[in-house]
N, C-alpha and C positions, 0 to 999 in steps of 0.2 A: 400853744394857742389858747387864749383867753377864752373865757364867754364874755361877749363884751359890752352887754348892758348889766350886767350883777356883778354882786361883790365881791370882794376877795375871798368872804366868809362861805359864800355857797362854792368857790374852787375847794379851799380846804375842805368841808365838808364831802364833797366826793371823794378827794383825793385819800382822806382817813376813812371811809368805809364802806368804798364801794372800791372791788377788786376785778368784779365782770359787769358786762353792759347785764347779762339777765339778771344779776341781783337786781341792780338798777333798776330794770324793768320791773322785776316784783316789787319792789319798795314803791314805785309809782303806782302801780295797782292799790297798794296800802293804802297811800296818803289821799285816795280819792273819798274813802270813809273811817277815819283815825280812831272814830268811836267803835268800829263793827269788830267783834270776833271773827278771824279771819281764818279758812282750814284751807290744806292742801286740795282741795279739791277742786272749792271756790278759784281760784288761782290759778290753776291747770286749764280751768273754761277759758277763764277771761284771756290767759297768753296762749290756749290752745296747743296745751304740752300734756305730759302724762302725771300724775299726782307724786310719783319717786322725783319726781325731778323737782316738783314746783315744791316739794317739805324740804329737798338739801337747801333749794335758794332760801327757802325760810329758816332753816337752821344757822345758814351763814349770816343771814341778819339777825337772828338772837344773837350768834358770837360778837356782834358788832355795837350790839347795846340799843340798836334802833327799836327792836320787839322784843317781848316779851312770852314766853309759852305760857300754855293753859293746860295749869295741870291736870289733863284729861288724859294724855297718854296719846293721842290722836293726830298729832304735830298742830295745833291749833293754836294760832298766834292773837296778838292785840300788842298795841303801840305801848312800848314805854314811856313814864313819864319825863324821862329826859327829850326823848323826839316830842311830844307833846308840846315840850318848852320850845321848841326849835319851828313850830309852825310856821313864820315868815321863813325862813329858811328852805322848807319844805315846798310853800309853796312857789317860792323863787326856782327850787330845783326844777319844778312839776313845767312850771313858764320854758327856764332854759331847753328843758330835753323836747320842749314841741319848737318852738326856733330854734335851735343852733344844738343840733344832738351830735353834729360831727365833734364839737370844740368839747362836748362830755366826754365823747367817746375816745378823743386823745385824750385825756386827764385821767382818763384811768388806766390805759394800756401805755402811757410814759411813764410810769411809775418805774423806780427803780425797783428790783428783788427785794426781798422780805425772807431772807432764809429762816430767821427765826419764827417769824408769823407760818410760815408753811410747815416748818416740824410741829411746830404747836396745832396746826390744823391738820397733822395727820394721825395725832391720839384724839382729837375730839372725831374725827372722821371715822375710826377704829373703834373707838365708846359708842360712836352710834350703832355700829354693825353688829354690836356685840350683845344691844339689848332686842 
């Protein structure tokens, strides 16, 4: 299922880095202020989760290149400059998920397996447990 007012560029875009709707959901929280230092906790209010939960979704979007941590030690993120670059995009994504968040939401649960990307995510998952 398409989104069917945008471009092909904002399908690939999800489809390369978003693997759950709640990243998703965090990265739209992000892109509402791209300039702001953003921590687990901020995050947690705004989706109304608990702050363990709202640092993995932000750790899985540093893996993905969208953010960037702040070497604070604190899981406190900000935008990298590659999403920076990508702001029509971004805000194309922000449009599509308020109309048409079913046609998102298959685009990311069609996705075929990713065996490699999940072994690879279960030593960066183990690296986290372990600091």
């Amino acid at each position: 299922m398409a989104i069917p007012f945008s471009s092909r560029e904002i399908e690939d875009f999800v489809r390369f880095h978003f693997r759950s709707l709640s990243t998703l959901e965090v990265f739209l929280v992000l892109i509402e202020d791209h300039l702001k230092t953003w921590t687990p906790s901020q995050i947690s209010q705004r989706l109304r989760s608990n702050d363990a939960y709202a640092k993995d979704q932000l750790w899985e979007l540093v893996g993905t290149g969208l953010v960037k941590p702040i070497e604070d030690g604190n899981g406190d993120v900000t935008f990298s400059s590659a999403c920076i670059d990508r702001e029509e995009i971004c805000n194309g994504l922000r449009e599509a998920f308020q109309i048409k968040r079913s046609a998102l939401i298959t685009l990311i649960y069609s996705k075929e397996a990713q065996p490699i990307q999940d072994l690879a995510d279960a030593f960066v998952f183990n690296k986290k447990k372990d600091k």
